[in-house]
BAKOL-359052 format. One line per 2 residues: their letters; for each residue x, y, z of N, C-alpha, C, CB. Coordinates in steps of 0.02 Angstrom, whole numbers, always signed. Glycine has a CB too. Example, Ala and Ser with C-alpha at 12.3 -4.5 7.8 and 13.67 -1.06 7.14 Angstrom:
AS) +660 -284 +390 +615 -225 +390 +660 -165 +390 +565 -224 +452 ~ +642 -112 +354 +684 -53 +357 +645 +2 +394 +704 -30 +286
END
This chain:
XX) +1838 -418 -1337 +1774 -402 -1308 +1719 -421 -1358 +1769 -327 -1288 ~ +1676 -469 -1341 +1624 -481 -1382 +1550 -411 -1379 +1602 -563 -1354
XX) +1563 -378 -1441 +1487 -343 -1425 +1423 -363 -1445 +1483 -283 -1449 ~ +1400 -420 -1446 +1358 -468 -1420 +1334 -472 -1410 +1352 -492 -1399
XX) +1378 -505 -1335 +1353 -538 -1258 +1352 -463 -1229 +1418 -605 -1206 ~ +1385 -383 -1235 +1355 -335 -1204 +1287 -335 -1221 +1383 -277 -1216
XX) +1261 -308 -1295 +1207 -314 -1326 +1146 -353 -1276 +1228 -350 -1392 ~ +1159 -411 -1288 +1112 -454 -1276 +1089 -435 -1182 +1148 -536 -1298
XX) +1147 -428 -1162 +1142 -412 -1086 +1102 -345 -1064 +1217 -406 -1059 ~ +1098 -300 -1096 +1067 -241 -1100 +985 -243 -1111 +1101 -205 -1154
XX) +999 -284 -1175 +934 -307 -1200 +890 -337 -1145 +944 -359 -1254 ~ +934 -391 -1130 +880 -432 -1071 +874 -392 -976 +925 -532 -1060
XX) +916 -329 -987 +896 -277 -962 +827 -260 -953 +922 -238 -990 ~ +822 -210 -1020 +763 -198 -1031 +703 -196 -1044 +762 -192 -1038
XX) +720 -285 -1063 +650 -311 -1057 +610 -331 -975 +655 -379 -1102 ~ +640 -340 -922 +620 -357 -867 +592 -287 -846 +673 -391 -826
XX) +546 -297 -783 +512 -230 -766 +463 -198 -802 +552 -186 -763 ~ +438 -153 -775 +373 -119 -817 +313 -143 -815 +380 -117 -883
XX) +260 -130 -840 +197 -132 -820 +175 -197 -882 +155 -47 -821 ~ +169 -260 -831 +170 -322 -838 +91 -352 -806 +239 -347 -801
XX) +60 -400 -861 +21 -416 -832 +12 -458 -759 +3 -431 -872 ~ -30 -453 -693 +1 -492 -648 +64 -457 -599 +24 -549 -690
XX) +91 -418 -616 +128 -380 -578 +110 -346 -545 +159 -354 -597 ~ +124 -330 -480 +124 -263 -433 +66 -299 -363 +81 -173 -490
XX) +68 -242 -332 +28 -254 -265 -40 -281 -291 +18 -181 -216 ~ -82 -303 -271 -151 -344 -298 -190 -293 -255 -166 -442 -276
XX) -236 -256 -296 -288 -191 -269 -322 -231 -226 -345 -147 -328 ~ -344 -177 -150 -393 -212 -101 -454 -161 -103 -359 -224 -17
XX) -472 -141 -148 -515 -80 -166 -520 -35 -214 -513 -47 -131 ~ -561 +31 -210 -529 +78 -237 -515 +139 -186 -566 +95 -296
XX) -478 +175 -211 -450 +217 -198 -480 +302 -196 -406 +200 -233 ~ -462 +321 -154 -508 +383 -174 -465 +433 -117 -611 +369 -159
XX) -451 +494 -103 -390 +548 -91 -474 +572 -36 -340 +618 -184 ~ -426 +588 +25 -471 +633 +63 -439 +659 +121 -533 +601 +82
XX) -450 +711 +150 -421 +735 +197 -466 +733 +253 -398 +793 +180 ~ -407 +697 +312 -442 +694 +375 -415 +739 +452 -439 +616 +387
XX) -464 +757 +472 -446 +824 +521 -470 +786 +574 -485 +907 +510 ~ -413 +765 +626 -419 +720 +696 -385 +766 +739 -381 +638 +698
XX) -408 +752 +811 -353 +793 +857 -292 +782 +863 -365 +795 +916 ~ -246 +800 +896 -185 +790 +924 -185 +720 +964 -170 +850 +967
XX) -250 +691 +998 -239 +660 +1035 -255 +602 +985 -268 +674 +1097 ~ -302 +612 +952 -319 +533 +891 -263 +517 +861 -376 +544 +818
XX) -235 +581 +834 -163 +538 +775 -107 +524 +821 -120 +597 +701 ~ -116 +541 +891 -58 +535 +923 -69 +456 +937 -47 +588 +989
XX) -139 +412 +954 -137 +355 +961 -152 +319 +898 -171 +342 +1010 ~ -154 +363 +863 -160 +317 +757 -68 +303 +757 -196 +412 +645
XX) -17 +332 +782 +21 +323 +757 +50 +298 +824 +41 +370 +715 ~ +39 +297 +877 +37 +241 +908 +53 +167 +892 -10 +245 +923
XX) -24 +149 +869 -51 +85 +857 -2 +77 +793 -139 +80 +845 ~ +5 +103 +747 +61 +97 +691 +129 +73 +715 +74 +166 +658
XX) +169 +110 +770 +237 +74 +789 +218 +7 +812 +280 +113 +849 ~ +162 +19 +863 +156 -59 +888 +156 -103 +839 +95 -76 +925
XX) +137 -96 +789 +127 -167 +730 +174 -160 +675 +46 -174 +688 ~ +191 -110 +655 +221 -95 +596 +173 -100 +529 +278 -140 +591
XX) +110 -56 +543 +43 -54 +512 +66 +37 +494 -41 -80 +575 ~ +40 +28 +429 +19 +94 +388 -39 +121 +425 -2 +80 +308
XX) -31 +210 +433 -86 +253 +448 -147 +217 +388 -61 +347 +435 ~ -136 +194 +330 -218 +175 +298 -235 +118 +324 -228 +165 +215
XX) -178 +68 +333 -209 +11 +373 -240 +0 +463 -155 -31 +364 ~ -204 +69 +477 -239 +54 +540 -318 +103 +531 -182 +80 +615
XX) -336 +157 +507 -402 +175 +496 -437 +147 +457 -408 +226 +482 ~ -406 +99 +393 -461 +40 +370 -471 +5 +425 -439 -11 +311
XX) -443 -21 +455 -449 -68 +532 -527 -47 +559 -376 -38 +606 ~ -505 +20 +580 -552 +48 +619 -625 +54 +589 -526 +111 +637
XX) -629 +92 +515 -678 +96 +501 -717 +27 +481 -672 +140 +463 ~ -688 -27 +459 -725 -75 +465 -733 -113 +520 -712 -106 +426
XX) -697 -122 +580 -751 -157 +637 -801 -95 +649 -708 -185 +723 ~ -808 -45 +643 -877 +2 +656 -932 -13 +605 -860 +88 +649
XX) -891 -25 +538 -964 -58 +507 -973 -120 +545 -962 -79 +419 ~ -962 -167 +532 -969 -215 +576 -1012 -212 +624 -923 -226 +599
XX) -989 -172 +663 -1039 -159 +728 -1100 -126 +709 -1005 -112 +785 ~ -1110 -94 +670 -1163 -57 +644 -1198 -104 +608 -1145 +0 +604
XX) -1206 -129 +584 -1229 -187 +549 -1259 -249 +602 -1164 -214 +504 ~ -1212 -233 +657 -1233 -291 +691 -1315 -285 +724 -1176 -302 +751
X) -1305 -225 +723 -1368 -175 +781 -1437 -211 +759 -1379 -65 +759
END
């Protein structure tokens, strides 16, 4: 058994992964935590529109809130 080629294999283990420049999801913003209080009937069609696409609850209310800017803007 060469202990080595274990060595070395471990090694090049641990160098892969971790917080790398260029790595990870590419930010579309910032971020900010808030709680939202909708009826029964809103999240029932927020999560709706989610199966239909296979869209995240943030991606479908970013959706939303920006065509309303949009429209607001348009005025």
């Amino acid at each position: 058994m060469n202990m080595n080629s274990d060595q070395e294999t471990s090694e090049s283990r641990v160098s892969k992964g971790g917080n790398r420049s260029g790595a990870g999801r590419k930010a579309i913003g910032i971020t900010r935590k808030l709680s939202l209080t909708l009826t029964e009937k809103d999240w029932a069609e927020i999560d709706r529109r989610c199966d239909r696409g296979d869209y995240s609850v943030s991606e479908i209310i970013r959706s939303i809130i920006e065509d309303h800017l949009r429209e607001v803007d348009s005025l």
